[in-house]
Backbone as CSV, one residue per row, in Angstrom:
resi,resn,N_x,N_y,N_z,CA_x,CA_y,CA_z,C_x,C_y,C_z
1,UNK,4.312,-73.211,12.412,4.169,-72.448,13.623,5.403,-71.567,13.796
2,UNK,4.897,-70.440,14.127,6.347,-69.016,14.279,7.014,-69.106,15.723
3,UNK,8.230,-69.225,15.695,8.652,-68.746,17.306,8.742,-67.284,17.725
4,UNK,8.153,-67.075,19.094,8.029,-65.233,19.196,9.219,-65.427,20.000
5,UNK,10.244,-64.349,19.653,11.351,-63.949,20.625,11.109,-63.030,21.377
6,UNK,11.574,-63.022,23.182,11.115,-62.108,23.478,12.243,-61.421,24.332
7,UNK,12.539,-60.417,24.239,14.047,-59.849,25.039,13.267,-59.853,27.011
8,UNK,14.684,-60.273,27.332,14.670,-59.576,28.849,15.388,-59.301,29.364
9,UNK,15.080,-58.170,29.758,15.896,-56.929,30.671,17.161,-57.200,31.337
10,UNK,17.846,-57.000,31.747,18.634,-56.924,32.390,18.308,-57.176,34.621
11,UNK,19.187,-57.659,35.009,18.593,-58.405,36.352,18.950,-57.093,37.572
12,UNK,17.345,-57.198,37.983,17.505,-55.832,39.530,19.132,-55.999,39.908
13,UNK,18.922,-54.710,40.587,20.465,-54.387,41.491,20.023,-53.658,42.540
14,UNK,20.625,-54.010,43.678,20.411,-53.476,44.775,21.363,-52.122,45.292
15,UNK,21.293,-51.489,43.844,21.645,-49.635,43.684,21.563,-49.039,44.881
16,UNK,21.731,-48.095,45.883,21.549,-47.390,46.500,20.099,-46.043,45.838
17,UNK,19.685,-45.568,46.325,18.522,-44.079,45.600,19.219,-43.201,45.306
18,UNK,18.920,-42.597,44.248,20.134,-41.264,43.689,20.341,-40.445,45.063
19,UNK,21.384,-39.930,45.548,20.884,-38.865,46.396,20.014,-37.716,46.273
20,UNK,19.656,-37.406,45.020,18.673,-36.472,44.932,17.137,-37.285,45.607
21,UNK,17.303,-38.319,45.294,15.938,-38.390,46.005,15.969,-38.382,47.661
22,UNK,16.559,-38.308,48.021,16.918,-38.316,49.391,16.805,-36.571,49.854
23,UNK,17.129,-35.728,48.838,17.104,-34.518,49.283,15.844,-33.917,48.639
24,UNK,15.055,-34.594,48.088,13.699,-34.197,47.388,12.793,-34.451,48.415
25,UNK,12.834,-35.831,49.021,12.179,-35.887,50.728,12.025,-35.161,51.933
26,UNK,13.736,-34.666,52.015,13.311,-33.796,53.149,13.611,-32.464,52.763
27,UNK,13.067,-31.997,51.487,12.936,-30.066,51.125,11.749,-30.125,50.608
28,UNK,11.231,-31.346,50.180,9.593,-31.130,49.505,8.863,-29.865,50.841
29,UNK,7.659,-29.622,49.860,7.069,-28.302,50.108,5.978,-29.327,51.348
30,UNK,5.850,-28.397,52.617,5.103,-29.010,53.487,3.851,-28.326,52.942
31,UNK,3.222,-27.505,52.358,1.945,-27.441,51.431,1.250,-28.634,50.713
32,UNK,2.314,-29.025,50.232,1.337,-30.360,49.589,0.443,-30.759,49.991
33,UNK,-0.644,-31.334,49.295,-1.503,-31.673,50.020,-1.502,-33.380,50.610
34,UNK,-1.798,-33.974,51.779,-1.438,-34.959,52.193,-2.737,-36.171,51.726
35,UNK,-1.879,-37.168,51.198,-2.657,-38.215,50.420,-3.631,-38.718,51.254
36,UNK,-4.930,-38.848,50.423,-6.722,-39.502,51.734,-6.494,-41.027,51.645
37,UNK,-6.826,-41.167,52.402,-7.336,-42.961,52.737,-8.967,-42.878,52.685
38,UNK,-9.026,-43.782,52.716,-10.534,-43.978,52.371,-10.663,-44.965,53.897
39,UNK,-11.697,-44.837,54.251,-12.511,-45.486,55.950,-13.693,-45.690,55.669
40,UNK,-13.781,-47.071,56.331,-15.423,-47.654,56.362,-16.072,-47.993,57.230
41,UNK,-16.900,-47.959,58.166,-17.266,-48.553,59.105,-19.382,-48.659,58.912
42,UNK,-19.131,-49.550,59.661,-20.468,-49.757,59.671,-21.364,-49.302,60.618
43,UNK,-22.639,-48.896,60.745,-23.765,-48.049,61.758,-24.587,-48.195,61.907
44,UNK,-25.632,-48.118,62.589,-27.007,-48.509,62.594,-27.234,-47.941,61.662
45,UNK,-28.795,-48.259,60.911,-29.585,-47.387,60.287,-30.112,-45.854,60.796
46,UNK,-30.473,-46.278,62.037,-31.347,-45.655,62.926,-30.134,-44.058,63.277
47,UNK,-28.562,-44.428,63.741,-27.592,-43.521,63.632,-27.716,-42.944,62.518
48,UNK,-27.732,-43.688,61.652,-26.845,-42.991,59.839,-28.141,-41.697,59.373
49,UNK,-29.867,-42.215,59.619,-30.756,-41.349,59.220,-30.354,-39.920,60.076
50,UNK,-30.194,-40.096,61.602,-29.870,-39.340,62.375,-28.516,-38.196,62.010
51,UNK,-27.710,-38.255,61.134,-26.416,-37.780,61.211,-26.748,-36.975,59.682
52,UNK,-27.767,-38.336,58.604,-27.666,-37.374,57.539,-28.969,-36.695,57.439
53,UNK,-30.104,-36.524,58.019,-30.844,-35.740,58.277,-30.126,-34.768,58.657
54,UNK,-28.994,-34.467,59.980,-28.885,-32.902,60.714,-27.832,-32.543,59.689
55,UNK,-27.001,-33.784,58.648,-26.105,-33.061,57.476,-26.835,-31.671,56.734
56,UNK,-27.850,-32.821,56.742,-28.734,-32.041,55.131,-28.942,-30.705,55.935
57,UNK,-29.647,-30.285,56.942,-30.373,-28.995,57.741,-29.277,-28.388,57.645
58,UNK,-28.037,-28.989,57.720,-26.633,-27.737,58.226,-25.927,-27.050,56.728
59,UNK,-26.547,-28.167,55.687,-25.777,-28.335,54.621,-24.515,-28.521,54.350
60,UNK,-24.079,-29.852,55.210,-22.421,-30.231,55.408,-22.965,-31.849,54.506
61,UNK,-21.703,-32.203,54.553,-21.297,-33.802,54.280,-21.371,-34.566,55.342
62,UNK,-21.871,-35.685,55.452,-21.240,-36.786,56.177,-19.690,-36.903,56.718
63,UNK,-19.254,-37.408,55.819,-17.653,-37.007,55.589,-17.151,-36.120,56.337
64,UNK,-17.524,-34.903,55.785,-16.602,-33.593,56.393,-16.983,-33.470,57.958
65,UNK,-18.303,-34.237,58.255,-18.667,-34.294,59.887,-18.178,-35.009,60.673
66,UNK,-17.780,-36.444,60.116,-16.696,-37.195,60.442,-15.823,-37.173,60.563
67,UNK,-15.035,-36.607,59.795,-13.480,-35.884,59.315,-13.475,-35.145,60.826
68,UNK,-14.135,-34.169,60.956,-14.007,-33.104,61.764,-13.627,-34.144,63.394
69,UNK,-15.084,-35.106,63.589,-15.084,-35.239,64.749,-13.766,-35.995,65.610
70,UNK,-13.086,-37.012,64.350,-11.699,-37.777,64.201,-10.523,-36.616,64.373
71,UNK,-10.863,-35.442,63.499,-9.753,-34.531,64.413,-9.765,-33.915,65.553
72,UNK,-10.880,-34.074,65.958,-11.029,-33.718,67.753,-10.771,-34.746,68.364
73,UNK,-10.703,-35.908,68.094,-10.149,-36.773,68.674,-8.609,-37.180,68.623
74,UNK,-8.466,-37.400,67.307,-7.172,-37.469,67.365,-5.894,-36.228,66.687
75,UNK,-6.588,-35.328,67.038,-6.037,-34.240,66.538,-5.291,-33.999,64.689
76,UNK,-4.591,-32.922,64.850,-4.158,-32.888,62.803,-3.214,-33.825,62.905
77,UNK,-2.687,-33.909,61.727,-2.355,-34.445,60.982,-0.549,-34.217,61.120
């Protein structure tokens, strides 16, 4: 039977962050685009036919109707 050797690393350090990353945070480009979460909730049937029936007539998404109505509520971003 072979013995496997196996190296290990060297042990964390509680380094400080280069300062460049500190100045990459606050000059990054406010363009970027801001990372999605994903949301789930649950609905009647009877709602959900209702919302994607008037999708389909408008030719929108679900989603993007939702999206919308969450920013009238809770405004951008």
């Amino acid at each position: 039977m072979s013995t496997k050797k196996i190296a290990i690393g060297t042990k964390p350090t509680n380094k400080p962050a280069p300062a460049g990353a500190d100045a990459w945070v606050e000059n990054r480009a406010a363009d970027e685009p801001e990372k999605m979460k994903r949301l789930t909730i649950d609905i009647t049937e009877g709602l959900h036919r209702r919302i994607k029936s008037q999708c389909a007539m408008n030719g929108t998404k679900i989603a993007d109707e939702v999206r919308e109505l969450l920013l009238k509520k809770y405004g951008t971003a």
